[in-house]
C-alpha positions in Angstrom: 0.0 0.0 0.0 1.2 3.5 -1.1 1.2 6.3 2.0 -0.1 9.7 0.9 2.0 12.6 1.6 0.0 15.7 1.8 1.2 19.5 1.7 0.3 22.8 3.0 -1.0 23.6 -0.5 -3.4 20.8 -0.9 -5.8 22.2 2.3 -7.2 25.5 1.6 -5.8 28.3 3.9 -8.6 29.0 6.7 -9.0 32.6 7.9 -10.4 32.9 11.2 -11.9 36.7 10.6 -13.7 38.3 14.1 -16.5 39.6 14.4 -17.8 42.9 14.8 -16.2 45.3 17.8 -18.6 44.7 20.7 -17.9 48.5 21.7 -17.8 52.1 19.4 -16.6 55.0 19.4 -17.9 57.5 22.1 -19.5 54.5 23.8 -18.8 54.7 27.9 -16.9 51.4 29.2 -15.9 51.0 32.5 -12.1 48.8 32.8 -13.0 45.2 34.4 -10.2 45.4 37.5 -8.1 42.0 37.7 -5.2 41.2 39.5 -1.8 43.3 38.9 -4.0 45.8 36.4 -3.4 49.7 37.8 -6.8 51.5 37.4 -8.8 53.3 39.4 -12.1 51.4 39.8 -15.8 53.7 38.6 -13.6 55.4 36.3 -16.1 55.8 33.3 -14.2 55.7 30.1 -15.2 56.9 26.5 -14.3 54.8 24.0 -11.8 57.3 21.5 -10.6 54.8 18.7 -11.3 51.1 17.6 -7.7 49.6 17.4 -6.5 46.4 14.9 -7.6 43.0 16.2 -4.1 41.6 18.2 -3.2 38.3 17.2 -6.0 36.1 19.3 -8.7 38.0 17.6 -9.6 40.4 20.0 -9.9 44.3 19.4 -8.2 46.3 20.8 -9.5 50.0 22.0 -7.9 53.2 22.8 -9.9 54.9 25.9 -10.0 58.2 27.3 -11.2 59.2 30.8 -14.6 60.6 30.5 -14.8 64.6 32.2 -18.0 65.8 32.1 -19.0 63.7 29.0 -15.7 64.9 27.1 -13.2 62.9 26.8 -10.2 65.0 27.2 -8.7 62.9 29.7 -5.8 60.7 30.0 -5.9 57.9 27.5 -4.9 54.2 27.6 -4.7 50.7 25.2 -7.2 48.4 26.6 -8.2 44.9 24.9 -12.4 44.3 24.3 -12.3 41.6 27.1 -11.1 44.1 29.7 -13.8 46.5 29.2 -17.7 46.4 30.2 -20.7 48.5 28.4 -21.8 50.6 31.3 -25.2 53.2 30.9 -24.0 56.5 31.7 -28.0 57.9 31.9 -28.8 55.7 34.1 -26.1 57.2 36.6 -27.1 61.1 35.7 -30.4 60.1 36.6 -29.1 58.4 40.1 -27.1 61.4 40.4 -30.4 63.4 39.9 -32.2 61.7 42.3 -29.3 62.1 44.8 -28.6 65.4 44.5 -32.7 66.0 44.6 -32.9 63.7 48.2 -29.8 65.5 49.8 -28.7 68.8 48.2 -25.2 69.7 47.8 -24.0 71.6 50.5 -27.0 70.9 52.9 -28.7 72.2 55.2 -28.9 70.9 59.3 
């Protein structure tokens, strides 16, 4: 019986392409703290620039601290899996509320 020797040539060349950024730009994210990561947690970032995919097929993002809904803060490289969507109406509205309940300031 004759063995078969096969080549990268005979197989066709599979391309892995991913998927569409989870995140866009002027979204607010919020950086997922791990272990040994330096960030200051309830930052709300804004998302500045979607960044090429790095070689395990996840994007990358370039963030900016979020001031007052402008994102002239300090920016920063995160990866898609270290970031989380995060509703930034939902915390002016809370704010709102707060601010309505116990005034700034207050009185005794």
């Amino acid at each position: 019986m004759k063995a078969i020797k096969a080549t990268p040539r005979d197989f066709p060349r599979i391309r892995h392409t991913p998927l569409a950024p989870r995140f866009e730009v002027g979204q607010a994210v919020r950086l997922i703290v791990r272990p040994g990561m330096s960030a200051r947690t309830g930052n709300v970032y804004r998302v500045s620039k979607v960044l090429p995919v790095t070689g395990n097929n996840v994007f990358q993002y370039r963030i900016a601290e979020d001031q007052n809904g402008d994102s002239a803060g300090q920016e920063r490289v995160t990866t898609e899996d270290n970031l989380e969507a995060i509703d930034v109406t939902h915390q002016a509205s809370a704010a709102t509320l707060r601010d309505s309940v116990f005034p700034p300031g207050g009185s005794s």
